[in-house]
C-alpha positions in Angstrom: 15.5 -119.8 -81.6 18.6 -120.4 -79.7 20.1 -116.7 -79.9 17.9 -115.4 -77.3 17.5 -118.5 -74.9 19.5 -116.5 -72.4 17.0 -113.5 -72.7 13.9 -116.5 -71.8 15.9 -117.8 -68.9 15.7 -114.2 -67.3 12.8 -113.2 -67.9 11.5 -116.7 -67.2 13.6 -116.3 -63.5 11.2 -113.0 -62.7 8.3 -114.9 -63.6 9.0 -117.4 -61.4 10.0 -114.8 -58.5 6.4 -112.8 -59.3 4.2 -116.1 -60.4 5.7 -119.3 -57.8 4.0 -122.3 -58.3 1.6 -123.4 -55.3 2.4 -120.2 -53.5 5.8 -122.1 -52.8 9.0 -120.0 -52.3 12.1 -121.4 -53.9 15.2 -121.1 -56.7 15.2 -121.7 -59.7 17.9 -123.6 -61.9 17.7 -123.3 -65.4 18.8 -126.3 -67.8 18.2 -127.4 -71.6 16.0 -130.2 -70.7 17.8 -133.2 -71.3 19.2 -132.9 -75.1 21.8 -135.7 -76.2 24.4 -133.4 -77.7 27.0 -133.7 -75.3 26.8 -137.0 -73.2 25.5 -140.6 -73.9 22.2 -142.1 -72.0 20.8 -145.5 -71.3 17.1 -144.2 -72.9 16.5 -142.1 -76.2 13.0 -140.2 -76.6 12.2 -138.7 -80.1 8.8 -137.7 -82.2 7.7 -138.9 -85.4 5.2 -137.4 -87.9 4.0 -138.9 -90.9 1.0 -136.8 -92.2 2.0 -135.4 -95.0 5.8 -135.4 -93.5 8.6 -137.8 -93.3 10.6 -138.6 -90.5 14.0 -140.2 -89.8 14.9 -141.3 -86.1 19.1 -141.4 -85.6 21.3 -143.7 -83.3 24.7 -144.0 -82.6 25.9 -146.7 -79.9 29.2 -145.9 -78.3 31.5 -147.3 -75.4 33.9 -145.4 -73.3 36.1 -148.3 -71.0 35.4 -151.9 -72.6 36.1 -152.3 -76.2 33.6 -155.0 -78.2 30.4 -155.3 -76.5 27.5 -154.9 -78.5 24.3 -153.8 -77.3 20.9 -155.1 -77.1 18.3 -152.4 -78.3 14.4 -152.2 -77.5 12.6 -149.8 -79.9 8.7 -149.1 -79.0 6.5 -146.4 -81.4 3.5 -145.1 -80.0 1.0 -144.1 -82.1 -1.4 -141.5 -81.2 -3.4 -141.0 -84.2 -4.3 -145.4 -83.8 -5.5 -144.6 -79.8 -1.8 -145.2 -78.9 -1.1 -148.0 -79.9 2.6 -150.0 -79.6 4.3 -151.4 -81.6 7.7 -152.0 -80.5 10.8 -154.5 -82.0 14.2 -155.3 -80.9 18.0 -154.4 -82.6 20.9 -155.1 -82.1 24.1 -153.0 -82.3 28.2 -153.4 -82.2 30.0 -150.7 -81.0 30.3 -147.3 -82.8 27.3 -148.4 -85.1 25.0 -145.3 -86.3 21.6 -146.3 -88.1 18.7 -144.2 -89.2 15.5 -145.2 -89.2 13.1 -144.4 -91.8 9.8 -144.1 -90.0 8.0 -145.2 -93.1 10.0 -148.1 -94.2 11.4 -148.9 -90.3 14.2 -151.4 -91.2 16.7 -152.7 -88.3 20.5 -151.9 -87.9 21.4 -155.1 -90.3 18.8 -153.9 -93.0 16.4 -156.7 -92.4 12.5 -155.8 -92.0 11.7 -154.3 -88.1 8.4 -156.2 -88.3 6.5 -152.6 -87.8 4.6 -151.2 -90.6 3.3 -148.2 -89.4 -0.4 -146.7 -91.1 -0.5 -143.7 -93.3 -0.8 -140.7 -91.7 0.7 -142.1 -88.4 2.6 -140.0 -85.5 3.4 -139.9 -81.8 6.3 -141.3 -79.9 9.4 -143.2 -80.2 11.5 -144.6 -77.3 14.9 -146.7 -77.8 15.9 -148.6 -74.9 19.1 -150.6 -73.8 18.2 -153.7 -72.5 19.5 -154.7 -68.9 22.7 -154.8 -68.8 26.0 -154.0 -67.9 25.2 -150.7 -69.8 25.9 -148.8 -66.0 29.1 -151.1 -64.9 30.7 -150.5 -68.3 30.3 -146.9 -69.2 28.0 -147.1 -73.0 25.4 -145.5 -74.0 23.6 -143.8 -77.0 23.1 -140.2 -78.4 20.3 -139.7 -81.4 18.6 -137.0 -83.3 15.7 -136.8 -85.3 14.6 -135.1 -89.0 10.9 -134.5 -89.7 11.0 -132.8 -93.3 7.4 -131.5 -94.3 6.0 -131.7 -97.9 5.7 -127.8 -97.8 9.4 -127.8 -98.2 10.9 -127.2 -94.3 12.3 -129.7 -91.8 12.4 -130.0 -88.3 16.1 -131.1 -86.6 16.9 -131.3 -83.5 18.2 -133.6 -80.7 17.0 -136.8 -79.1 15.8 -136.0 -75.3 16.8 -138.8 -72.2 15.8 -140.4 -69.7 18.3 -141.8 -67.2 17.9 -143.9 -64.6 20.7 -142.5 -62.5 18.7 -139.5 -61.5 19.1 -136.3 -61.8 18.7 -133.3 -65.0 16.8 -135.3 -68.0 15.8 -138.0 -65.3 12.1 -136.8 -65.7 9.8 -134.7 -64.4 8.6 -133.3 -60.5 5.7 -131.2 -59.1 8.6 -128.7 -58.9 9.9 -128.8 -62.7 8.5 -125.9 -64.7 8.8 -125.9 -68.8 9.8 -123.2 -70.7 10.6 -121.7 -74.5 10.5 -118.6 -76.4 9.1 -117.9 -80.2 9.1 -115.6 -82.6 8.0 -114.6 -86.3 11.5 -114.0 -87.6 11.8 -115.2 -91.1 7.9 -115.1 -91.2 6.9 -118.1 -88.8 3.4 -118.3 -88.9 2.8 -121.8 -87.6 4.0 -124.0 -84.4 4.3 -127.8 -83.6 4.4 -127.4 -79.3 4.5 -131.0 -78.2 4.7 -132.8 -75.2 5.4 -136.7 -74.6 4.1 -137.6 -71.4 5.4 -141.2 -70.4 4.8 -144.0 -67.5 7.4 -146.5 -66.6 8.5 -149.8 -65.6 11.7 -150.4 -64.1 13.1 -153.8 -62.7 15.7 -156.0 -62.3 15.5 -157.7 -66.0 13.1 -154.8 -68.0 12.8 -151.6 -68.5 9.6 -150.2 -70.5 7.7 -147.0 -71.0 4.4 -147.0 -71.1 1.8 -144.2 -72.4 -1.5 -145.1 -71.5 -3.2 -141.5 -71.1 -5.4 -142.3 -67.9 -1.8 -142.7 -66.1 0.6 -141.5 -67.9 -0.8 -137.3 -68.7 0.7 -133.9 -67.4 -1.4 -131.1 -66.9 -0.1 -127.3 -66.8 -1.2 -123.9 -66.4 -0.2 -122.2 -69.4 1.1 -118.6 -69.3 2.4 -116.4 -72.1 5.1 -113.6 -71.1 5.7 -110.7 -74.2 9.0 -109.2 -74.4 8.0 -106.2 -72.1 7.2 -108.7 -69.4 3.7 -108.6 -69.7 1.9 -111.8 -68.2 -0.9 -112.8 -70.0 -2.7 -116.1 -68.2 -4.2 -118.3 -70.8 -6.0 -121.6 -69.7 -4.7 -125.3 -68.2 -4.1 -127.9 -70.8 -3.1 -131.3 -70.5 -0.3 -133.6 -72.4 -1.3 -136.9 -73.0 -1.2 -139.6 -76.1 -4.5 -138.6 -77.4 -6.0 -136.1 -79.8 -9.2 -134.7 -80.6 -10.5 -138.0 -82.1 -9.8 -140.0 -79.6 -12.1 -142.6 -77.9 -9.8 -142.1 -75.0 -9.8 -138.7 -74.4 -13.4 -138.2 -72.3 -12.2 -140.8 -69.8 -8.8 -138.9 -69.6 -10.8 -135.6 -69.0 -13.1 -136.8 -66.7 -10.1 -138.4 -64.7 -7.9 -135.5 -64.6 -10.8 -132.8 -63.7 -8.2 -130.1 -64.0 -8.5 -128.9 -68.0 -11.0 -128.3 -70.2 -8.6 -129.9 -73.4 -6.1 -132.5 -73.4 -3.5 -133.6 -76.4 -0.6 -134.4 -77.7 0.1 -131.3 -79.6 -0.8 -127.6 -79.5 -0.1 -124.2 -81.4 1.1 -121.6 -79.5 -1.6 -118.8 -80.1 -4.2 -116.9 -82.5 -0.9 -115.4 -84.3 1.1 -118.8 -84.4 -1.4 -121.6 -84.6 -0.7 -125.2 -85.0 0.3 -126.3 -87.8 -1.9 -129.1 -88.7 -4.8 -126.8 -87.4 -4.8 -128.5 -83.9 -6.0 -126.7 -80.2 -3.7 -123.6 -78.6 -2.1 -123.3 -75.7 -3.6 -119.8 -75.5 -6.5 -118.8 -77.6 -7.6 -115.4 -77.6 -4.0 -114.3 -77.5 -2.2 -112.3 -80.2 1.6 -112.0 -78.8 3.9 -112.3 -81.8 7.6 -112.8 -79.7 8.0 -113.8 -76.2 7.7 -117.1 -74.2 5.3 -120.0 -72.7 5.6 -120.8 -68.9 4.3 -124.3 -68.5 3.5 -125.0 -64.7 2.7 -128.2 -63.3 -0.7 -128.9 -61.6 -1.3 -131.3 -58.8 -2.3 -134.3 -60.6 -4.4 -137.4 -59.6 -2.8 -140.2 -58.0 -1.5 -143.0 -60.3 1.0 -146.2 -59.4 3.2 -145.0 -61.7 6.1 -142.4 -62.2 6.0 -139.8 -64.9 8.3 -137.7 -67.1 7.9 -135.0 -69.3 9.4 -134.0 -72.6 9.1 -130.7 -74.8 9.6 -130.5 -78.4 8.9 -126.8 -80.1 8.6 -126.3 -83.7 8.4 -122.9 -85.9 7.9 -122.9 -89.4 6.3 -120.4 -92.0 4.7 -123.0 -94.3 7.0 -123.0 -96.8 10.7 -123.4 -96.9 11.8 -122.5 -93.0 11.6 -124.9 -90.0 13.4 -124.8 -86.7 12.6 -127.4 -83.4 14.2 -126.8 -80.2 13.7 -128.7 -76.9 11.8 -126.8 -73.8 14.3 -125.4 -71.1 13.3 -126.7 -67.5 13.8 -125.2 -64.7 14.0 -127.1 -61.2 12.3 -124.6 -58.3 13.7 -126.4 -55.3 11.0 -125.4 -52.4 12.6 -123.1 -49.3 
Protein backbone atom coordinates (compact mmCIF):
# COMPACT_ATOMS: atom_id res chain seq x y z
CA UNK A 1 0.00 0.00 0.00
CA UNK A 2 2.81 2.29 0.77
CA UNK A 3 4.26 2.71 -2.95
CA UNK A 4 1.61 5.06 -3.90
CA UNK A 5 0.88 7.05 -0.62
CA UNK A 6 2.50 9.97 -2.30
CA UNK A 7 0.02 9.66 -5.30
CA UNK A 8 -3.16 9.69 -2.27
CA UNK A 9 -1.66 12.76 -0.63
CA UNK A 10 -2.10 14.63 -4.08
CA UNK A 11 -4.93 13.75 -5.10
CA UNK A 12 -6.26 13.82 -1.53
CA UNK A 13 -4.83 17.78 -1.54
CA UNK A 14 -7.36 18.52 -4.78
CA UNK A 15 -10.04 17.06 -2.98
CA UNK A 16 -9.67 19.03 -0.28
CA UNK A 17 -9.15 22.29 -2.55
CA UNK A 18 -12.62 21.13 -4.56
CA UNK A 19 -14.56 19.36 -1.48
CA UNK A 20 -13.49 21.84 2.06
CA UNK A 21 -15.02 20.77 4.90
CA UNK A 22 -17.82 23.16 6.35
CA UNK A 23 -17.45 25.43 3.38
CA UNK A 24 -14.11 26.46 5.36
CA UNK A 25 -11.03 27.65 3.35
CA UNK A 26 -7.78 26.45 4.54
CA UNK A 27 -4.26 24.20 4.01
CA UNK A 28 -3.79 21.21 4.19
CA UNK A 29 -0.74 19.26 5.93
CA UNK A 30 -0.34 15.89 5.22
CA UNK A 31 1.14 13.34 7.93
CA UNK A 32 1.15 9.45 8.65
CA UNK A 33 -1.12 9.59 11.52
CA UNK A 34 0.83 9.03 14.47
CA UNK A 35 2.76 5.56 13.73
CA UNK A 36 5.56 4.61 16.39
CA UNK A 37 8.35 3.75 14.00
CA UNK A 38 10.53 6.54 14.48
CA UNK A 39 10.05 8.17 18.03
CA UNK A 40 8.90 6.86 21.57
CA UNK A 41 5.43 8.08 23.24
CA UNK A 42 3.94 8.14 26.70
CA UNK A 43 0.57 6.18 25.15
CA UNK A 44 0.44 3.07 22.78
CA UNK A 45 -2.95 2.25 20.78
CA UNK A 46 -3.17 -1.15 18.94
CA UNK A 47 -6.31 -3.60 17.68
CA UNK A 48 -6.86 -7.03 18.50
CA UNK A 49 -8.91 -9.76 16.70
CA UNK A 50 -9.61 -13.07 17.86
CA UNK A 51 -12.31 -14.61 15.70
CA UNK A 52 -10.93 -16.98 13.93
CA UNK A 53 -7.49 -14.90 14.12
CA UNK A 54 -4.65 -14.52 16.60
CA UNK A 55 -3.09 -11.57 17.69
CA UNK A 56 0.16 -10.47 19.41
CA UNK A 57 0.42 -6.90 20.88
CA UNK A 58 4.50 -5.65 20.99
CA UNK A 59 6.36 -3.36 23.62
CA UNK A 60 9.63 -2.16 23.99
CA UNK A 61 10.39 0.41 26.90
CA UNK A 62 13.40 2.64 26.38
CA UNK A 63 15.19 5.62 28.00
CA UNK A 64 17.17 8.35 26.38
CA UNK A 65 19.00 10.60 29.51
CA UNK A 66 18.61 8.50 32.92
CA UNK A 67 19.92 5.10 33.00
CA UNK A 68 17.78 2.43 35.39
CA UNK A 69 14.42 3.60 35.88
CA UNK A 70 11.82 1.12 35.27
CA UNK A 71 8.43 1.90 34.25
CA UNK A 72 5.08 1.41 35.58
CA UNK A 73 2.65 0.17 32.80
CA UNK A 74 -1.27 0.33 32.67
CA UNK A 75 -2.68 -2.07 29.98
CA UNK A 76 -6.66 -1.73 29.33
CA UNK A 77 -8.56 -4.13 26.42
CA UNK A 78 -11.76 -3.07 25.28
CA UNK A 79 -13.90 -5.49 24.02
CA UNK A 80 -16.43 -4.68 21.49
CA UNK A 81 -17.98 -7.89 20.73
CA UNK A 82 -18.82 -8.08 25.12
CA UNK A 83 -20.63 -4.29 24.77
CA UNK A 84 -17.20 -2.85 25.41
CA UNK A 85 -16.24 -4.11 28.10
CA UNK A 86 -12.61 -3.41 30.15
CA UNK A 87 -10.62 -5.24 31.29
CA UNK A 88 -7.46 -3.66 32.03
CA UNK A 89 -4.07 -4.94 34.43
CA UNK A 90 -0.90 -3.38 35.31
CA UNK A 91 3.14 -4.33 34.31
CA UNK A 92 5.95 -3.43 35.06
CA UNK A 93 9.06 -2.91 32.92
CA UNK A 94 13.08 -2.16 33.41
CA UNK A 95 14.68 -0.46 30.85
CA UNK A 96 15.23 -1.75 27.20
CA UNK A 97 12.58 -4.67 28.03
CA UNK A 98 10.53 -5.84 24.88
CA UNK A 99 7.42 -8.26 25.66
CA UNK A 100 4.70 -9.61 23.43
CA UNK A 101 1.62 -10.22 24.43
CA UNK A 102 -0.42 -13.04 23.28
CA UNK A 103 -3.96 -11.82 23.18
CA UNK A 104 -5.15 -15.26 23.93
CA UNK A 105 -2.99 -16.33 26.67
CA UNK A 106 -2.25 -12.31 27.96
CA UNK A 107 0.73 -13.07 30.37
CA UNK A 108 2.71 -9.91 31.93
CA UNK A 109 6.37 -8.91 31.24
CA UNK A 110 7.71 -11.45 34.09
CA UNK A 111 5.52 -14.35 32.64
CA UNK A 112 3.09 -14.44 35.53
CA UNK A 113 -0.83 -14.64 34.62
CA UNK A 114 -2.20 -10.72 33.55
CA UNK A 115 -5.46 -11.66 35.44
CA UNK A 116 -7.41 -11.13 31.84
CA UNK A 117 -8.86 -14.03 30.13
CA UNK A 118 -10.42 -12.72 27.27
CA UNK A 119 -13.79 -14.76 25.65
CA UNK A 120 -13.57 -16.67 22.44
CA UNK A 121 -14.18 -14.78 19.57
CA UNK A 122 -13.16 -11.45 21.31
CA UNK A 123 -11.86 -8.11 19.55
CA UNK A 124 -11.66 -4.35 19.84
CA UNK A 125 -9.01 -2.17 21.44
CA UNK A 126 -5.92 -2.15 23.37
CA UNK A 127 -4.31 0.83 25.07
CA UNK A 128 -0.82 0.73 27.12
CA UNK A 129 -0.25 3.55 29.29
CA UNK A 130 2.72 4.89 31.41
CA UNK A 131 1.70 5.71 34.70
CA UNK A 132 2.35 9.35 36.07
CA UNK A 133 5.56 9.95 36.16
CA UNK A 134 8.70 11.39 35.51
CA UNK A 135 8.16 9.78 32.00
CA UNK A 136 8.21 13.83 30.50
CA UNK A 137 11.16 15.14 32.91
CA UNK A 138 13.28 12.14 32.04
CA UNK A 139 12.98 11.61 28.30
CA UNK A 140 11.38 7.47 28.15
CA UNK A 141 8.87 6.29 26.42
CA UNK A 142 7.64 3.17 24.41
CA UNK A 143 7.33 2.10 20.65
CA UNK A 144 5.03 -1.16 19.75
CA UNK A 145 3.59 -3.00 16.86
CA UNK A 146 1.08 -5.45 16.51
CA UNK A 147 0.51 -9.05 14.40
CA UNK A 148 -3.06 -10.31 13.66
CA UNK A 149 -2.42 -13.60 11.65
CA UNK A 150 -5.74 -15.08 10.18
CA UNK A 151 -6.54 -18.81 10.02
CA UNK A 152 -6.95 -18.31 6.08
CA UNK A 153 -3.25 -18.12 6.09
CA UNK A 154 -2.39 -14.01 5.91
CA UNK A 155 -1.33 -11.58 8.73
CA UNK A 156 -1.86 -8.18 9.33
CA UNK A 157 1.61 -6.07 10.65
CA UNK A 158 1.90 -2.90 11.19
CA UNK A 159 2.72 -0.21 13.76
CA UNK A 160 1.37 0.89 17.14
CA UNK A 161 -0.51 4.50 16.72
CA UNK A 162 0.08 7.34 19.84
CA UNK A 163 -1.28 9.50 21.80
CA UNK A 164 0.76 12.20 23.46
CA UNK A 165 -0.05 14.42 25.79
CA UNK A 166 2.44 17.14 24.68
CA UNK A 167 0.21 18.05 21.73
CA UNK A 168 0.68 18.18 18.49
CA UNK A 169 0.67 15.30 15.24
CA UNK A 170 -0.63 11.85 16.85
CA UNK A 171 -2.07 14.00 19.88
CA UNK A 172 -5.67 13.21 18.62
CA UNK A 173 -8.17 14.34 16.64
CA UNK A 174 -10.01 18.06 15.67
CA UNK A 175 -13.08 19.26 13.76
CA UNK A 176 -10.26 20.19 11.21
CA UNK A 177 -8.45 16.64 10.98
CA UNK A 178 -9.50 14.74 7.85
CA UNK A 179 -8.56 10.86 7.37
CA UNK A 180 -7.30 9.39 4.55
CA UNK A 181 -5.95 5.96 2.66
CA UNK A 182 -5.78 4.39 -0.66
CA UNK A 183 -6.57 0.57 -1.78
CA UNK A 184 -6.17 -1.54 -4.34
CA UNK A 185 -6.74 -5.24 -5.69
CA UNK A 186 -3.06 -5.97 -6.46
CA UNK A 187 -2.15 -9.43 -5.63
CA UNK A 188 -5.97 -10.18 -5.77
CA UNK A 189 -7.36 -8.26 -2.57
CA UNK A 190 -10.74 -8.92 -2.39
CA UNK A 191 -11.54 -8.16 1.24
CA UNK A 192 -10.86 -5.03 3.77
CA UNK A 193 -10.64 -4.62 7.70
CA UNK A 194 -11.24 -0.39 7.69
CA UNK A 195 -11.27 0.32 11.40
CA UNK A 196 -11.44 3.12 13.58
CA UNK A 197 -10.85 3.43 17.54
CA UNK A 198 -12.62 6.22 18.73
CA UNK A 199 -11.40 7.02 22.41
CA UNK A 200 -12.42 9.45 25.48
CA UNK A 201 -10.04 10.52 28.12
CA UNK A 202 -9.09 11.35 31.46
CA UNK A 203 -6.11 13.25 32.29
CA UNK A 204 -4.95 14.49 35.77
CA UNK A 205 -2.41 15.02 38.03
CA UNK A 206 -1.96 11.22 39.31
CA UNK A 207 -4.08 9.12 36.27
CA UNK A 208 -4.33 8.97 33.00
CA UNK A 209 -7.17 6.63 31.39
CA UNK A 210 -9.04 6.19 28.18
CA UNK A 211 -12.25 5.56 28.09
CA UNK A 212 -14.65 4.19 25.21
CA UNK A 213 -18.04 4.39 26.17
CA UNK A 214 -19.79 4.96 22.62
CA UNK A 215 -22.48 7.62 23.78
CA UNK A 216 -19.20 9.89 24.36
CA UNK A 217 -16.55 8.65 22.95
CA UNK A 218 -17.91 8.16 18.70
CA UNK A 219 -16.62 9.97 15.46
CA UNK A 220 -18.89 10.43 12.74
CA UNK A 221 -17.62 11.22 8.99
CA UNK A 222 -18.83 11.73 5.63
CA UNK A 223 -17.38 9.19 3.60
CA UNK A 224 -16.14 9.85 0.01
CA UNK A 225 -14.43 7.60 -2.40
CA UNK A 226 -11.96 9.30 -5.09
CA UNK A 227 -10.99 6.69 -8.32
CA UNK A 228 -7.71 7.09 -9.79
CA UNK A 229 -9.08 9.52 -12.51
CA UNK A 230 -10.26 11.86 -9.80
CA UNK A 231 -13.68 10.97 -9.93
CA UNK A 232 -15.69 11.78 -6.62
CA UNK A 233 -18.12 9.46 -5.79
CA UNK A 234 -20.13 10.63 -2.37
CA UNK A 235 -21.16 7.61 -0.43
CA UNK A 236 -23.07 8.01 2.96
CA UNK A 237 -22.01 9.25 6.81
CA UNK A 238 -20.93 6.61 9.11
CA UNK A 239 -19.99 6.62 12.58
CA UNK A 240 -16.84 4.99 14.64
CA UNK A 241 -17.73 3.85 17.88
CA UNK A 242 -17.03 0.56 20.19
CA UNK A 243 -20.10 -1.17 19.01
CA UNK A 244 -21.22 -3.45 16.27
CA UNK A 245 -24.35 -4.62 14.79
CA UNK A 246 -25.34 -6.63 17.87
CA UNK A 247 -24.97 -4.28 20.14
CA UNK A 248 -27.54 -3.33 22.93
CA UNK A 249 -25.69 -0.03 22.71
CA UNK A 250 -25.85 0.92 19.43
CA UNK A 251 -29.73 2.43 19.10
CA UNK A 252 -28.91 4.87 22.06
CA UNK A 253 -25.61 5.77 20.19
CA UNK A 254 -27.78 6.39 16.94
CA UNK A 255 -30.40 8.20 18.42
CA UNK A 256 -27.65 10.44 20.22
CA UNK A 257 -25.58 11.19 17.35
CA UNK A 258 -28.62 11.89 14.71
CA UNK A 259 -26.07 12.28 11.98
CA UNK A 260 -25.72 8.46 10.36
CA UNK A 261 -27.89 5.99 9.60
CA UNK A 262 -24.92 3.04 10.84
CA UNK A 263 -22.40 3.15 13.43
CA UNK A 264 -19.41 0.51 14.14
CA UNK A 265 -16.32 -0.38 14.86
CA UNK A 266 -15.30 -1.75 11.54
CA UNK A 267 -16.31 -1.47 7.86
CA UNK A 268 -15.37 -2.76 4.32
CA UNK A 269 -14.53 -0.42 1.94
CA UNK A 270 -17.11 -1.21 -0.94
CA UNK A 271 -19.32 -3.72 -3.06
CA UNK A 272 -15.78 -4.85 -4.79
CA UNK A 273 -13.80 -4.99 -1.36
CA UNK A 274 -16.15 -5.85 1.38
CA UNK A 275 -15.38 -6.55 4.91
CA UNK A 276 -13.87 -9.21 5.65
CA UNK A 277 -15.91 -10.78 8.41
CA UNK A 278 -19.01 -9.74 6.17
CA UNK A 279 -19.50 -6.43 8.26
CA UNK A 280 -21.31 -2.87 6.88
CA UNK A 281 -19.37 -0.56 4.01
CA UNK A 282 -18.20 2.54 4.04
CA UNK A 283 -19.84 2.88 0.54
CA UNK A 284 -22.39 0.52 -0.64
CA UNK A 285 -23.53 0.67 -4.09
CA UNK A 286 -19.99 1.49 -5.14
CA UNK A 287 -17.80 -0.64 -7.45
CA UNK A 288 -14.24 1.31 -7.57
CA UNK A 289 -11.52 -1.23 -7.54
CA UNK A 290 -8.17 1.31 -6.86
CA UNK A 291 -8.35 4.72 -5.45
CA UNK A 292 -8.88 6.26 -1.95
CA UNK A 293 -11.47 7.05 1.07
CA UNK A 294 -11.81 10.76 2.28
CA UNK A 295 -13.10 10.57 5.86
CA UNK A 296 -14.45 14.11 6.90
CA UNK A 297 -15.39 14.96 10.30
CA UNK A 298 -19.00 16.02 11.10
CA UNK A 299 -20.05 18.44 13.85
CA UNK A 300 -20.68 16.18 16.62
CA UNK A 301 -22.96 16.50 19.82
CA UNK A 302 -21.55 17.95 22.76
CA UNK A 303 -19.88 15.67 25.26
CA UNK A 304 -17.52 16.61 28.55
CA UNK A 305 -14.94 14.80 27.17
CA UNK A 306 -12.10 15.07 24.50
CA UNK A 307 -11.79 12.64 21.62
CA UNK A 308 -9.12 11.11 19.36
CA UNK A 309 -9.27 9.14 16.37
CA UNK A 310 -7.29 6.33 15.05
CA UNK A 311 -7.28 4.43 11.56
CA UNK A 312 -6.22 1.01 10.98
CA UNK A 313 -6.65 -0.34 7.07
CA UNK A 314 -6.34 -3.87 6.18
CA UNK A 315 -6.29 -5.74 2.55
CA UNK A 316 -6.15 -9.27 2.22
CA UNK A 317 -7.36 -11.78 -0.60
CA UNK A 318 -8.57 -14.54 1.69
CA UNK A 319 -5.84 -16.66 1.44
CA UNK A 320 -2.20 -16.17 1.89
CA UNK A 321 -1.73 -12.08 1.41
CA UNK A 322 -2.41 -9.43 4.07
CA UNK A 323 -1.17 -5.89 4.36
CA UNK A 324 -2.46 -3.04 7.30
CA UNK A 325 -1.39 0.38 7.11
CA UNK A 326 -2.41 3.32 9.34
CA UNK A 327 -4.80 6.26 7.78
CA UNK A 328 -2.75 9.45 6.66
CA UNK A 329 -4.35 12.66 8.36
CA UNK A 330 -4.34 15.75 7.16
CA UNK A 331 -4.67 19.00 9.40
CA UNK A 332 -6.78 21.85 7.30
CA UNK A 333 -5.84 24.80 9.36
CA UNK A 334 -9.05 27.34 8.68
CA UNK A 335 -8.02 30.89 6.73
Amino acid sequence: MKNIKIISVFLLLLAITFFPAQSKAGTATPFNASGTDSSAFDSLIYFFDLRDRETFIQLTYFEEVIQGISANIHIQIFDVSNNCNENNFFDVYTPNDTHVYNMRDIQTNDGSPSGVVLPEGAYGIVTIIFEPVINAQVGIGMIGNMRVLDNNGYEYRTNAQYFSRAGGPGSGSSPEDFYSFNFNQEAGVTLSDVIGITLSSTDTENSFEYLADPLTAFNTFDIDIIDNNEVPFSCRDIIFACVNQDSVLLEPLLEFAGTASVADFEYGINNVIPHSKGGELLCPGNVTGEGFVILRPELQPTTESFRSFYGFVGLNNGNGRGSLDSFWQFFVQPT
